[in-house]
N, C-alpha and C positions, 0 to 999 in steps of 0.2 A: 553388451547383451541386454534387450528388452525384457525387461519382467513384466510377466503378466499374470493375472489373476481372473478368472470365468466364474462368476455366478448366472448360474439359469439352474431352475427345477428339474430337467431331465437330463437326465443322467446319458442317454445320447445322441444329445445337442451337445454338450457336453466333451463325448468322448470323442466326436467330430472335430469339434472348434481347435479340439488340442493335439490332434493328429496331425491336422493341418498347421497350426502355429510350432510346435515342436518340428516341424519340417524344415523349418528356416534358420539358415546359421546365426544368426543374428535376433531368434527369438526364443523366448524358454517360459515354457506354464510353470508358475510355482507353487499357484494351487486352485483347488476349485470348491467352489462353496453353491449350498442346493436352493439357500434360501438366504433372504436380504440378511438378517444376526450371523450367522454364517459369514457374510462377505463383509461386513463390517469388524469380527472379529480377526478374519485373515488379513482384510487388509493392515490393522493395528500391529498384528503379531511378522508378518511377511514383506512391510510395504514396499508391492509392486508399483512397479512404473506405468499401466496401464491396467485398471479394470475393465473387464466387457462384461458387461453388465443387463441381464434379462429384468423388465421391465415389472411385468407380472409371474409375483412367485408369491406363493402361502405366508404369511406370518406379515414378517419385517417384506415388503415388496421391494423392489427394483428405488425406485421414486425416493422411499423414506432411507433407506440403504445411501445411497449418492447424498442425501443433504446430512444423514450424519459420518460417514465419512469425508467430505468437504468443510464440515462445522470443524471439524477438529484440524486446529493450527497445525499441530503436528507430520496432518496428514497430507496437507493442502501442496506440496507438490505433484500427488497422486494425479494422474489422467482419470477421468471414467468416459466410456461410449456405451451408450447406452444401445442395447439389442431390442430391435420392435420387429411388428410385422407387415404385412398391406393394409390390415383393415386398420390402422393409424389409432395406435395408442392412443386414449387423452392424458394421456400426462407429458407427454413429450417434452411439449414450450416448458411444463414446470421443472420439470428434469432440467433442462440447460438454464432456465432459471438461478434452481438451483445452485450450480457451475459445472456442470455436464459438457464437455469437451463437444460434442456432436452424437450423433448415435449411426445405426448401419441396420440394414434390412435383412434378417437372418439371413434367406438365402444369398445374399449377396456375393459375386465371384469369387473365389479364394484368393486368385491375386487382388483384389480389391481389400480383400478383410486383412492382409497381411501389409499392401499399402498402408491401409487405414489406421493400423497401429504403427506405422513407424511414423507417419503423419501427426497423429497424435502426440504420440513420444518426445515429438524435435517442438512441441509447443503450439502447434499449428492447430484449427477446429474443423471439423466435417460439417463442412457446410458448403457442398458443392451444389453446382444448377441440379435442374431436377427433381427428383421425389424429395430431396431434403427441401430443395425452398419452397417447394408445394405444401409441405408439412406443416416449415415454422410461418407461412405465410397465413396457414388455415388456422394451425393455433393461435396466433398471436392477435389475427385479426378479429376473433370473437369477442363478444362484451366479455370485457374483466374488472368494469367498475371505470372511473376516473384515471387518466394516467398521470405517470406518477410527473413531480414537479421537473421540469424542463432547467429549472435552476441548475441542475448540474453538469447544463451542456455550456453553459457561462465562459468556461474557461476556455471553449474551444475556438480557432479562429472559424472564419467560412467556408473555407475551404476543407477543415478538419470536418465540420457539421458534415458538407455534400459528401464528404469519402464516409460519414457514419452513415449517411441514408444510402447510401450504393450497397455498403459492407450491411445495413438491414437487409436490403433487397435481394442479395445472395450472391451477387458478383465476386467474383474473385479477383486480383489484382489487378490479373490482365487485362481483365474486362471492364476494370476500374479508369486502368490507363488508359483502355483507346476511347472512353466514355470521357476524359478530359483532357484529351488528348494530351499525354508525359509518356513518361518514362515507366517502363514497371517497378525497378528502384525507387523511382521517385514516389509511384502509389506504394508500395511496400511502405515507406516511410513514414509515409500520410498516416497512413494506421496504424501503425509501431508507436506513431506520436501522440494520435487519438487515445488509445492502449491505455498510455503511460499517462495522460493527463485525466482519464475516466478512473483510472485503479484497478482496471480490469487485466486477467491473465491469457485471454485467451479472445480469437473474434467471434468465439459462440456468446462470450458475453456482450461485446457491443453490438451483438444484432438483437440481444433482448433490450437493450438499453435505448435502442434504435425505437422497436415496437413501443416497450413501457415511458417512452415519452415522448408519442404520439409525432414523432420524427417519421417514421414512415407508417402508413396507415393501409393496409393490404384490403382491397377488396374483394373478400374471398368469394363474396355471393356472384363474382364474377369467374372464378374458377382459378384463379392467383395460387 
C-alpha cells in the first residue's frame, strides 16, 4: 500500500485529490495538511511514502516545506511531487533542487495523478516530454549566477556525461536508446550508473545537475 500525504491550503482541492487516491486499491491518504508546518509535521509523525505537495500555501509554503522535510536524514526516503498550476510557478527548478521527486499540473487526468504516485513511489521522477520539460527547461535556463563546478562530472565516463545531457533534456529512456542507438536496458543502466556515481536518488536530480553545470544549456528565449 502507497501512503500518501496532501498538503494544499483548500480544503477542496484537498477533499478531491483524496476521493480520487482513496479509490485505488493500492493507495491510502494518511493525512492532510493546509499549510507547509502542517506537512512537515505530518510527515515527521506519519512518514508517507509520497507527499503531493501544493506549492503556494500561507505561512511555511510548499518550497520551504520539501527542503526541510528532505533536510531531515530521517526523512529522506520520503517521495514529494510537487502540485503547480499553468501560469508556472517560479520556484519549481528550486523545489527539485531541493530533491522534489517531479511535480503535476493540478488539473491533471486522474489516471495520470494515480500513475504519477506509483511512479514516484517505485523511485522513478516526473519528468516526462512536455509541459514538464518546458518548465525545468524555462527555469533552469534563466540567469542563476555562475554554474556550479563541473568538477563533479570527473568521475563520469563519456558516455555517462551524453546519457546526463539527454536525461537534462527530458528524454526518457526510450528516447535515450533510439538517440544512441541500444538497448533500453542498456540506457536504463547508463543512468542507474550515472545515479550512483553523482549520489543522486532520483533523475529529477540529475537533470538539475545537468542544468547547474552548464552540461546542457536551454535556450529558453527560443521557447525550449
Amino acid at each position: 500500500m502507497i501512503r500518501v500525504l496532501l498538503a494544499d491550503d483548500q480544503a477542496l482541492v484537498r477533499a478531491g485529490f483524496r476521493a480520487l487516491l482513496d479509490s485505488a486499491p493500492d493507495i491510502e491518504v494518511v493525512a492532510e495538511a493546509a499549510d507547509g508546518e502542517e506537512a512537515v509535521r505530518l510527515a515527521r509523525a506519519e512518514r508517507p511514502d509520497v507527499v503531493l505537495m501544493d506549492i503556494r500555501m500561507p505561512g511555511v509554503d510548499g518550497l520551504a516545506a520539501t527542503e526541510r522535510i528532505l533536510a531531515d536524514r530521517d526523512l529522506d526516503a520520503i517521495r514529494i511531487v510537487i502540485l503547480t498550476t499553468f501560469d508556472l510557478d517560479e520556484y519549481i527548478f528550486d523545489a527539485l533542487r531541493a530533491g522534489a521527486s517531479g511535480f503535476l499540473v493540478k488539473d491533471t487526468e486522474p489516471r495520470d495523478l494515480l500513475q504519477a504516485v506509483r511512479v514516484v513511489h517505485e523511485g522513478e521522477a516526473l519528468l516526462s516530454p512536455g509541459i514538464t520539460r518546458r518548465l525545468i527547461a524555462d527555469y533552469a535556463g534563466r540567469p542563476r549566477g555562475a554554474p556550479a563546478p563541473a568538477v563533479r562530472l570527473n568521475g563520469l565516463t563519456e558516455r555517462e556525461r551524453e546519457v546526463l545531457a539527454l536525461v537534462g533534456e527530458g528524454l526518457t529512456n526510450e528516447e535515450i536508446a533510439r538517440r544512441l542507438v541500444v538497448s533500453p536496458a542498456t540506457a536504463k543502466t547508463h543512468v542507474s550508473r550515472t545515479m550512483v556515481k553523482l549520489g543522486v536518488r532520483d533523475r529529477a536530480q540529475l537533470v538539475v545537475i545537468a542544468y547547474e553545470t552548464a552540461l546542457v544549456t536551454p535556450k529558453w528565449s527560443q521557447g525550449t
